[in-house]
BABABA-895446 format. One line per 10 residues: their letters; for each residue x, y, z of C-alpha. Coordinates in steps of 0.001 Angstrom, whole numbers, plus 500000, padded with zeros to 6 digits. Layout:
<pts>
a	X/Y/Z ~ ...
</pts>
This chain:
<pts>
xxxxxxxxxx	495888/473869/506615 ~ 497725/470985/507230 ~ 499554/471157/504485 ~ 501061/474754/505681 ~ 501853/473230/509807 ~ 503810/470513/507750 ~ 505676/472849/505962 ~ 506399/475059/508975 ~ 507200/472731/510959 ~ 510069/471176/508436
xxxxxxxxxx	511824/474513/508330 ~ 515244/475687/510427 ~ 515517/478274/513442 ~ 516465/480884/510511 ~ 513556/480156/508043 ~ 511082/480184/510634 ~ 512269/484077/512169 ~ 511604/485108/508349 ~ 508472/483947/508272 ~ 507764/485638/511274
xxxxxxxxxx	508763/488835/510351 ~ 506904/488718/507000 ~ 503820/487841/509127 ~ 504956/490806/511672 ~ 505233/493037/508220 ~ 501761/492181/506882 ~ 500042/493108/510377 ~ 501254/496103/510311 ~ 500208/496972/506656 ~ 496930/496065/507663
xxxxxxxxxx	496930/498237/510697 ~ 498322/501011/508728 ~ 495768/500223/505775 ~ 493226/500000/508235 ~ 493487/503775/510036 ~ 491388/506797/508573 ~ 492881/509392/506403 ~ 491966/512731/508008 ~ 489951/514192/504884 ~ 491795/517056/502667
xxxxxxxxxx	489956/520259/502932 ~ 488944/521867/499599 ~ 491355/524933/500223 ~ 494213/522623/500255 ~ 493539/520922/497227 ~ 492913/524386/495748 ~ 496569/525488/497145 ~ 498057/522548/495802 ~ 496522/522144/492568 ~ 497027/526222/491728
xxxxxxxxxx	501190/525878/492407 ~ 500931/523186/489343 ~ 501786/524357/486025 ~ 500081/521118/484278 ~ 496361/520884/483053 ~ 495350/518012/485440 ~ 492477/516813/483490 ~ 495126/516455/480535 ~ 497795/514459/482582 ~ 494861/511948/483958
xxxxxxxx	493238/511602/480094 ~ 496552/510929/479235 ~ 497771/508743/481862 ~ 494643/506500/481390 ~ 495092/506748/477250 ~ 498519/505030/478193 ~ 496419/502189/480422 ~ 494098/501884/477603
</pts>
């Protein structure tokens, strides 16, 4: 810990505002991270899934063949 006040406190006026925003940026990540997904109802996924003209189980077996 003391180690990172050290550090902070050696930088400039301009070093220390970036920091701050990178701090601002990873609160509100984990605000946004943080907030519930309203849950997709089956009919959508139906809707969605019907307007493809892939084979779904294909393009994940492949996908994860790729990973593999």
């Amino acid at each position: 810990m003391r180690k990172i006040l050290d550090s902070v406190s050696n930088m400039n006026a301009a070093e220390i505002a970036l920091l701050y925003e990178h701090i601002r940026l990873m609160e509100k990540m984990k605000s946004v991270s943080r907030g519930k997904r309203k849950p997709v109802s089956m009919e959508k996924i139906h809707e969605m899934t019907a307007s493809s003209r892939i084979c779904w189980s294909d393009a994940v077996a492949k996908e994860r063949r790729d990973r593999v």
